[in-house]
C-alpha positions in Angstrom: -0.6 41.6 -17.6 1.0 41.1 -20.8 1.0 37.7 -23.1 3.3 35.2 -23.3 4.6 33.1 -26.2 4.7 29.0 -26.6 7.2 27.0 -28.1 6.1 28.3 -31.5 6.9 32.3 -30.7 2.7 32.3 -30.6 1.2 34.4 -28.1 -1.2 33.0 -25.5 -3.1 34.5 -22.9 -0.7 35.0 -19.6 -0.9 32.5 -16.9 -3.0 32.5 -13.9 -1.9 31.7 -10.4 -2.5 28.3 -10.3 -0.1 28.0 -13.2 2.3 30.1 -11.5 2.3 27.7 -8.7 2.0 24.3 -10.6 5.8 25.8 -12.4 7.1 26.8 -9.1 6.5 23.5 -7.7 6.9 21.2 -10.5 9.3 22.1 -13.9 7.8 24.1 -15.9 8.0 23.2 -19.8 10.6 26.0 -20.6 12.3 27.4 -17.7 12.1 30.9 -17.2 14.5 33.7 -18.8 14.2 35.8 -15.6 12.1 36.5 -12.2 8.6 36.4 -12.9 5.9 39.2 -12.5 4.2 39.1 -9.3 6.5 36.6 -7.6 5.0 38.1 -4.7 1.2 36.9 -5.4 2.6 33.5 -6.3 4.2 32.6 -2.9 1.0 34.1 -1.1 -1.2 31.7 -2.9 1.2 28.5 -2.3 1.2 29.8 1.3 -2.3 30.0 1.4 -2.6 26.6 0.2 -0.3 25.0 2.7 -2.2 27.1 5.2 -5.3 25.5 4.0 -3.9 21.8 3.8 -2.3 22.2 7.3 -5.8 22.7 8.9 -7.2 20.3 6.7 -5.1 17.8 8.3 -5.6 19.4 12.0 -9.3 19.1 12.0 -9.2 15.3 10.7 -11.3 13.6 13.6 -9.7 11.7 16.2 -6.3 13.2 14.9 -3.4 12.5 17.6 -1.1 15.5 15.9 -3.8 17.9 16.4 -1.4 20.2 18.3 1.3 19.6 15.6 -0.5 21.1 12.2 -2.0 23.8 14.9 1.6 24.4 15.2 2.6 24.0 11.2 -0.8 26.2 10.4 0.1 29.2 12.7 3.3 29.1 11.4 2.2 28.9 7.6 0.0 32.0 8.1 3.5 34.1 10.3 5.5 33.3 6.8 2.1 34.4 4.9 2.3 37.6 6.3 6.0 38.4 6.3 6.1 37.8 2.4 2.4 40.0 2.4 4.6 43.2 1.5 7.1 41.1 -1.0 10.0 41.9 1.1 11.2 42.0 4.4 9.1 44.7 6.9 11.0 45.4 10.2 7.9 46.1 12.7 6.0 43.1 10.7 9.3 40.7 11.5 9.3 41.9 15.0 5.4 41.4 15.5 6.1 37.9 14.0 9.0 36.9 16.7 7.5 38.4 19.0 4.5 35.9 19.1 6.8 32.9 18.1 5.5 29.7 20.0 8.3 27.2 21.0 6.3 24.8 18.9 6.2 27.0 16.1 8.6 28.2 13.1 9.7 31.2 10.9 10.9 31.0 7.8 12.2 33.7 5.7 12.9 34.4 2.1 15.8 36.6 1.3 15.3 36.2 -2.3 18.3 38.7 -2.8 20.6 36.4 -1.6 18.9 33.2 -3.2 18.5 32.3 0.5 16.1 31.3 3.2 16.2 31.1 7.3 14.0 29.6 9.4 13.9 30.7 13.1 12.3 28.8 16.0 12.3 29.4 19.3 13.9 26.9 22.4 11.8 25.8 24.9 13.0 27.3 28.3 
């Protein structure tokens, strides 16, 4: 990975992915000239987090919406791998819907289009 430059054109060690993610969620203090390098690793590891945080919150004792962040953590960890390969992969995508839960969601990045989609499925 290269270096990158602060305010004052000097050249500082490239960041890590936790830095990546802090300036994805949170503005960074110079907004990016262009798409990042390894875009992909950087919504992996915020997925990952959420992923982590959902069953955090699923295994809390005596927790009522147990079913619910079941629900938001198996659907964290479809996204997770549907962004694994950085771009949409057709037998991955059909894998995915194909074990949709009516409880659970999809969402896709189209990062092409500056878009996303979420799918879900009715109940019957």
């Amino acid at each position: 990975m290269s270096t990158r430059a602060n305010y004052s054109g000097v050249k500082r060690p490239p960041l890590s992915i936790d830095e990546h993610l802090v300036n994805h969620l949170f503005l960074p203090p110079q907004l990016p000239q262009g798409q990042e390098p390894g875009l992909t690793k950087i919504e992996l590891g915020l997925l990952s987090r959420l992923e982590d945080a959902a069953i955090c919150m699923r295994d809390l004792p005596a927790n009522p919406s147990q079913e619910l962040w079941q629900s938001v953590s198996r659907s964290l960890a479809s996204c997770r791998r549907i962004a694994a390969y950085g771009r949409l992969d057709k037998t991955v995508l059909e894998a995915e819907l194909r074990r949709l839960d009516p409880l659970d969601f999809m969402a896709l990045n189209i990062r092409e289009q500056n878009a996303g989609i979420t799918i879900h499925r009715q109940s019957e």
